[in-house]
C-alpha positions as CSV (number, residue, x, y, z in Angstrom):
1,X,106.5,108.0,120.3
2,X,109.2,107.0,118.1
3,X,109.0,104.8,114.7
4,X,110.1,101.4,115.3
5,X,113.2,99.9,113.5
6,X,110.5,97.9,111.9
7,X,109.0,100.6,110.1
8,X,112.0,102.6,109.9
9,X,113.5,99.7,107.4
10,X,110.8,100.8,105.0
11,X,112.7,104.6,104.3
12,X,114.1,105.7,101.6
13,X,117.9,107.7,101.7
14,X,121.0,107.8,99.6
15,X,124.3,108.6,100.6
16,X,127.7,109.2,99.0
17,X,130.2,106.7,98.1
18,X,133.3,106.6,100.4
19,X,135.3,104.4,101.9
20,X,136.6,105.5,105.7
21,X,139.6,104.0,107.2
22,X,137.8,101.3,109.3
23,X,134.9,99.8,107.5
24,X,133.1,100.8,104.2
25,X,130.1,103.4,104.5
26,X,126.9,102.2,104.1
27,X,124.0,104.3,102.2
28,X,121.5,101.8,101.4
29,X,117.8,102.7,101.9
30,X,116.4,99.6,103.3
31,X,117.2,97.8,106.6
32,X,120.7,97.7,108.3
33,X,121.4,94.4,106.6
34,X,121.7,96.4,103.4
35,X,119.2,96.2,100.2
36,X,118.3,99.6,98.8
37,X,114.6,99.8,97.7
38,X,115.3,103.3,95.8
39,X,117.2,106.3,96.0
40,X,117.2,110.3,95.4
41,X,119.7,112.2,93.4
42,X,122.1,114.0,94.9
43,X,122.1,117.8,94.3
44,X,124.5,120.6,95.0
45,X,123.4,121.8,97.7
46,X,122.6,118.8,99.8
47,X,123.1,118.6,103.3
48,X,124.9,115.6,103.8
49,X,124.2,113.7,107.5
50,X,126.9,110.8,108.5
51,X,126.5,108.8,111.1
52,X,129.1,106.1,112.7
53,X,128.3,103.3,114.6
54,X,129.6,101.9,117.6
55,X,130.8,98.3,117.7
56,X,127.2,96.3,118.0
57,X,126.9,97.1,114.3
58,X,123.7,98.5,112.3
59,X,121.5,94.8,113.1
60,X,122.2,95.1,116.8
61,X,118.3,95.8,117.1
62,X,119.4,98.1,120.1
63,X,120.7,101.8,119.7
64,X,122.7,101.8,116.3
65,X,120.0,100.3,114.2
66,X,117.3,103.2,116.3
67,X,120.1,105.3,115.7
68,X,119.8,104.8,111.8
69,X,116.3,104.5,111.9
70,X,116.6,108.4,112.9
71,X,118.8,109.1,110.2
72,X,116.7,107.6,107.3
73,X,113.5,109.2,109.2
74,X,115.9,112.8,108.9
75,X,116.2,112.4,105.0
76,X,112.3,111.2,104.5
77,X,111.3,114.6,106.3
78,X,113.4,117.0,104.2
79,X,114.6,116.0,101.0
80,X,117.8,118.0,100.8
81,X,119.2,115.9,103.4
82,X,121.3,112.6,102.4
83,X,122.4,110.4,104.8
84,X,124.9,107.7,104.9
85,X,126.4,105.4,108.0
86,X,130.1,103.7,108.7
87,X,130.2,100.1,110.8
88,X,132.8,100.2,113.4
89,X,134.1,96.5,114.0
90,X,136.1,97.4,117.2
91,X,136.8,101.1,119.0
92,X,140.2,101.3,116.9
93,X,137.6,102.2,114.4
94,X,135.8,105.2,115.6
95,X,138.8,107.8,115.0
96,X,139.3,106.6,110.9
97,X,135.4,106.7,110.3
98,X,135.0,109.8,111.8
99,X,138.2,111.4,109.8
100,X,136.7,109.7,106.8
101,X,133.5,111.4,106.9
102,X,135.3,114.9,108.2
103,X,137.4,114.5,103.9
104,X,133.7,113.9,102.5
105,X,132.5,117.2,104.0
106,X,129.4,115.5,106.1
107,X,128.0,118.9,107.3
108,X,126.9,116.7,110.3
109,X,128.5,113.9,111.8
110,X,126.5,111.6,113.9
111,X,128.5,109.8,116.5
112,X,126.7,106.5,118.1
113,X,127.6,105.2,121.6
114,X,129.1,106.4,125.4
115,X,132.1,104.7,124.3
116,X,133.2,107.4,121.1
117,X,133.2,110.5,123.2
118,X,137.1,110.6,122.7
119,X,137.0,110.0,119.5
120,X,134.4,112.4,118.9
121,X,135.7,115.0,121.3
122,X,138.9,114.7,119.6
123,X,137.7,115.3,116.3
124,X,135.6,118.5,116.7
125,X,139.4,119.5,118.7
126,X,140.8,119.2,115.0
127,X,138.0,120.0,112.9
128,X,136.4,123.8,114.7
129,X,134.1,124.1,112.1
130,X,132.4,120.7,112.1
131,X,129.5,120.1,113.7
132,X,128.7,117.0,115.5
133,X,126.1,115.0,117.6
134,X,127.1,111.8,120.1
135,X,124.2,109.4,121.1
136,X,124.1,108.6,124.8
137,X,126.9,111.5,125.6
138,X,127.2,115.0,126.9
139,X,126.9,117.7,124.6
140,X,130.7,119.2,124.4
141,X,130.5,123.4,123.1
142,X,130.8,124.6,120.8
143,X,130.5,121.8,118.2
144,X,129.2,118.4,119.5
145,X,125.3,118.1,120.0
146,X,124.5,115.5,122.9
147,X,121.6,113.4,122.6
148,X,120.9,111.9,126.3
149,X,118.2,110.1,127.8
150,X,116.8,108.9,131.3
151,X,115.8,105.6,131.0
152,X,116.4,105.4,134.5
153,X,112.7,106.6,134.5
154,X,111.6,104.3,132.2
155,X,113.3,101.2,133.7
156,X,111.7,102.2,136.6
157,X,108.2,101.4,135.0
158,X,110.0,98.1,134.0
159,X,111.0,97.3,137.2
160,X,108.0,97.9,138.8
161,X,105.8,95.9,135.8
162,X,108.7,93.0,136.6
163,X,108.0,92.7,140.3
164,X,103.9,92.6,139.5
165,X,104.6,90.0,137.0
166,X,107.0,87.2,138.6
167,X,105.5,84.2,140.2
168,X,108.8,83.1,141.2
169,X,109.8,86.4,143.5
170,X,113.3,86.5,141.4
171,X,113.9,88.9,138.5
172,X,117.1,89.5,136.5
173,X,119.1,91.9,134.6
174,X,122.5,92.2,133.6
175,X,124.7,94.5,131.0
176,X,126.8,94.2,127.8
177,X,129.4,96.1,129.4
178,X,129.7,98.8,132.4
179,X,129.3,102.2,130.9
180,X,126.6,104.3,132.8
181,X,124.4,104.3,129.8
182,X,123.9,100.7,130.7
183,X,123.8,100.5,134.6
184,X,121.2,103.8,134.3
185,X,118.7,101.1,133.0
186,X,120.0,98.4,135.6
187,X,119.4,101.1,138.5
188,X,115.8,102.1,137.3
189,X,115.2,98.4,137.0
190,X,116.2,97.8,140.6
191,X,114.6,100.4,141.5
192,X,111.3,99.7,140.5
193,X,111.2,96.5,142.3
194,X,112.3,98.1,145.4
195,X,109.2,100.8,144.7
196,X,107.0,98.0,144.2
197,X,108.2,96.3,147.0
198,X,107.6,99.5,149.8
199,X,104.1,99.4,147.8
200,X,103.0,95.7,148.3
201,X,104.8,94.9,151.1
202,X,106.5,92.1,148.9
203,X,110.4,90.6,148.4
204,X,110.6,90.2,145.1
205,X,114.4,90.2,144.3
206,X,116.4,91.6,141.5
207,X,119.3,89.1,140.2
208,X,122.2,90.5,138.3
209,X,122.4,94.2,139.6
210,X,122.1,96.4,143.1
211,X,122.3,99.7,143.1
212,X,123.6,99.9,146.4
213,X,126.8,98.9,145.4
214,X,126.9,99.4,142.1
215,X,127.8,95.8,141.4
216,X,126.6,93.2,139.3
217,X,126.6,90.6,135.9
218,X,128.1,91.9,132.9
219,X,129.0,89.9,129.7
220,X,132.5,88.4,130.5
221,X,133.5,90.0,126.8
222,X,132.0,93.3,127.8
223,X,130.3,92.9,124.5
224,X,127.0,93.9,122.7
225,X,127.3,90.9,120.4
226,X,127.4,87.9,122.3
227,X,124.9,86.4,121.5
228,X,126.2,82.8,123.4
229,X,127.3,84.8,126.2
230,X,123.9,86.3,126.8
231,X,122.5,82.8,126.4
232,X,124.5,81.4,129.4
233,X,123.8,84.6,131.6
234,X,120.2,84.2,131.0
235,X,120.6,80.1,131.0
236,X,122.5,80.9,134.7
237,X,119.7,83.5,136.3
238,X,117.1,81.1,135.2
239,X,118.4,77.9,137.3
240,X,118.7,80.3,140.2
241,X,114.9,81.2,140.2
242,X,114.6,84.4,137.9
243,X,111.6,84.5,135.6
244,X,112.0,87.4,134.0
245,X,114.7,88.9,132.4
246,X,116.3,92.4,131.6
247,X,118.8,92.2,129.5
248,X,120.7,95.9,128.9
249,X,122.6,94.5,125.9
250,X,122.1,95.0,122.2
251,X,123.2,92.4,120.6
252,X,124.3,89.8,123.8
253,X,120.8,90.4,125.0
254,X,119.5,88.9,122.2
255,X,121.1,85.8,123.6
256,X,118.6,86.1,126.7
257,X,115.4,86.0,124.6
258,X,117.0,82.6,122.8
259,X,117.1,81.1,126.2
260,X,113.3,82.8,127.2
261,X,112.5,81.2,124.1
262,X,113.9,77.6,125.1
263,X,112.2,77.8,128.3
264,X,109.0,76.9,127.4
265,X,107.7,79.5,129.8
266,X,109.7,79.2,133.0
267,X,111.9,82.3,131.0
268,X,110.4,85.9,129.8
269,X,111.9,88.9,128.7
270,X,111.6,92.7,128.8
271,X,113.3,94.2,126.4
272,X,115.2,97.3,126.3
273,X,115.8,100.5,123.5
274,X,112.9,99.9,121.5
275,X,110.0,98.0,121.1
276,X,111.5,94.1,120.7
277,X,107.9,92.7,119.7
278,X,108.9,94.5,116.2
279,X,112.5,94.5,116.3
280,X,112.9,90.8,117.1
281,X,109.9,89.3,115.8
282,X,111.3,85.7,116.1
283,X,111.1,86.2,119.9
284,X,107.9,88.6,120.4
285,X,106.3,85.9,122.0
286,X,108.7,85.6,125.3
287,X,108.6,89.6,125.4
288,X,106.4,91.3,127.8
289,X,107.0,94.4,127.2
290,X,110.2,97.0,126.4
291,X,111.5,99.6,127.8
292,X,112.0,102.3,125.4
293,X,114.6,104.9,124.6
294,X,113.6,107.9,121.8
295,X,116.8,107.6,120.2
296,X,115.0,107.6,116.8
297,X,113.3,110.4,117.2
298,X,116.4,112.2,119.4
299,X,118.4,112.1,116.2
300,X,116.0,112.8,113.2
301,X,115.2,115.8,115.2
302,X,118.7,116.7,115.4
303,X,119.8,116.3,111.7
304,X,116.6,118.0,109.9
305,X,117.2,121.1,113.1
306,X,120.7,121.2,112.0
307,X,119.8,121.3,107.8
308,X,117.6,123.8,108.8
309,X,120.4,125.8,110.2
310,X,119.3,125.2,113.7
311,X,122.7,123.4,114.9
312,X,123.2,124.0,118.6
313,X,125.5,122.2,121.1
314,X,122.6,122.2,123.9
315,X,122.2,119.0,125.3
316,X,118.7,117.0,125.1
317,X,117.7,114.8,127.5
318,X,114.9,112.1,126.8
319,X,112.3,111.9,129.5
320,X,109.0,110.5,130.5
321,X,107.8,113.8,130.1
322,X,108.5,114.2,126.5
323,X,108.8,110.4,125.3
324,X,112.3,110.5,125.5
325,X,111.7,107.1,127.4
326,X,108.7,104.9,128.5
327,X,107.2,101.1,128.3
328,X,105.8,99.2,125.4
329,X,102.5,97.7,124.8
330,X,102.6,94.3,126.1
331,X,101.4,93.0,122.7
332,X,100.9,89.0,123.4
333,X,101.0,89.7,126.8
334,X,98.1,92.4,127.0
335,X,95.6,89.5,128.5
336,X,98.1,88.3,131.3
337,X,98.2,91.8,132.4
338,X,96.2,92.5,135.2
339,X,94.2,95.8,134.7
340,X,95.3,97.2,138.5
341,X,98.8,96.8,137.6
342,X,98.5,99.1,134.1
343,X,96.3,101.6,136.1
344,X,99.5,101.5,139.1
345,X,101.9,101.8,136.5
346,X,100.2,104.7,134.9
347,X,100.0,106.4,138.1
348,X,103.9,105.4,138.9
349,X,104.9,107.4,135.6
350,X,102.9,110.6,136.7
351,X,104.5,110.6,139.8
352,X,108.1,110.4,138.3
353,X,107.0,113.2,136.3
354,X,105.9,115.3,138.4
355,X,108.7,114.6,141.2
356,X,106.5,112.8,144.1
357,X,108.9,109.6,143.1
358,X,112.2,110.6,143.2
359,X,114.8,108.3,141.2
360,X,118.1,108.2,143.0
361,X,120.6,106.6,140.3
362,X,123.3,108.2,140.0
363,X,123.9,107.5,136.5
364,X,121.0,109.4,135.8
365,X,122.5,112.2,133.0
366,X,122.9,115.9,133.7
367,X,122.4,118.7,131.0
């Protein structure tokens, strides 16, 4: 399983110094906020890794800061690599930081997000010899790596461990915005309830999202930063019942576990990318559990396989099989847990991997 951001913070890197059209690169060696706790020489030779962020920012505690977790995991594992990151404040950012880490001669650009596909695709259009890898997009050949994963499989298990948990037969999720990297969790959610449902002959009801239709509660900003906005989403599925919430949404879902926490127990949360107990301490104790995505992992891989000479524009796709997805401890929760709903749950994921529980979203990604 992946390194948390947690542990992640505690890495070691050093970048270059360059400043891209939208926002000042970053090549600090501690966590996302920014205070270097050493560095390494650069020497000719080095492979330089540059990764740009989408617009939640390196703190989003979601995919850019696993995303840079990867990165600094990349240049602990081989010490020719350096690595270095550029914030992206709003999308008319993604095509100047990119460009701007093209003139530095990154030998790898790491693009983060379903929204910088144009950007990226563009890019690699102007740049032929360039090589490139998107987080949570298809791999384009010759030149763009994509790093995908299924977390349709692993929401699943978190839809499933929702339904088994709520006394109050209402669950909830909602999204940031609605790009399919976000309604893929909301679809394995809701359909893990509906599993569980078929299985215990129960109606426990999912708030905020149905597959069916493809409808359902996104941030009114279409934003992974607010923070308020997720607040009054959460505040809202709360009065109507929900007990346990899903929030698919970086930053704004951080919002939701402010309004678990307020709750005074009427209000828990499941958390979603990587393990929340770590990567928001200051609200472990309203999250069950989290369902995670290997992004970490996906994109050390990726940079010390493409230092190595190994680039290729194959798509990989994160599973339950391989890690690329799955559920969290329960950590605080582990005693509220009933044993015969880990032992179901364990026996849910083996039948998603082997194919006797077919998931149906359609947002499910493709190689």
């Amino acid at each position: 399983m992946k390194k948390t951001v947690q542990l992640a913070a505690a890495l070691v890197t050093v970048g270059l110094t360059l400043t891209a059209c939208g926002s000042k690169p970053v090549s600090t060696a501690g966590s996302p906020s920014g205070s270097a706790s050493g560095s390494t020489a650069t020497t000719a030779g080095s492979y330089k890794a540059c990764m740009v962020t989408d617009t939640g920012g390196l703190d989003d505690h979601s995919f850019n800061a696993e995303s840079w977790a990867g990165m600094q995991d990349a240049a602990k594992a081989d010490s020719k690599i350096t690595v270095q990151n550029a914030t992206s404040a709003t999308e008319n950012d993604y095509a100047s930081n990119i460009a701007g880490f093209v003139s530095a001669g990154c030998k790898l650009i790491v693009t983060v997000g379903f929204a910088m596909d144009d950007a990226t695709v563009a890019s690699a259009k102007k740049n032929p010899s360039q090589d490139y890898t998107i987080v949570d997009n298809t791999s384009t050949a010759p030149k763009i790596k994509g790093l995908q994963f299924n977390t349709a499989q692993g929401a699943f298990l978190g839809g499933y461990f929702a339904a088994g948990m709520t006394k109050t037969g209402r669950v909830a999720t909602f999204g940031g915005a609605n790009y399919p990297t976000v309604t893929v969790y909301m679809d394995g959610f809701w359909e893990g309830v509906q599993y569980y449902n078929q299985q215990h002959h129960t109606n426990v009801k999912v708030l905020g999202w149905n597959q069916t239709t493809q409808s359902g509660t996104f941030d009114p900003t279409q934003s992974f930063t607010d923070e308020a906005g997720g607040k009054q989403i959460a505040a809202t599925f709360q009065a109507e019942g929900a007990d346990i919430i899903f929030p698919v949404a970086g930053g704004t879902g951080i919002g939701a576990l402010a309004q678990a926490k307020a709750s005074n127990g009427a209000l828990n949360a499941i958390w979603v990318d990587d393990d929340g107990f770590y990567s928001n301490s200051a609200y472990a104790s309203v999250i069950m559990t989290s369902v995670t995505k290997g992004i970490a992992s996906a994109v050390s891989t990726a940079v010390t396989g493409a230092a190595a000479g190994g680039f290729t524009s194959t798509s990989y796709i994160g599973t339950l099989a391989n890690d690329g997805t799955g559920l969290a401890p329960y950590h605080d929760f582990t005693s509220k847990v009933p044993a015969a709903l880990t032992t179901e749950l364990a026996t849910v994921k083996q039948g998603i991997i082997s194919g006797s529980i077919k998931i149906t979203s359609k947002n499910q990604p493709t190689p």
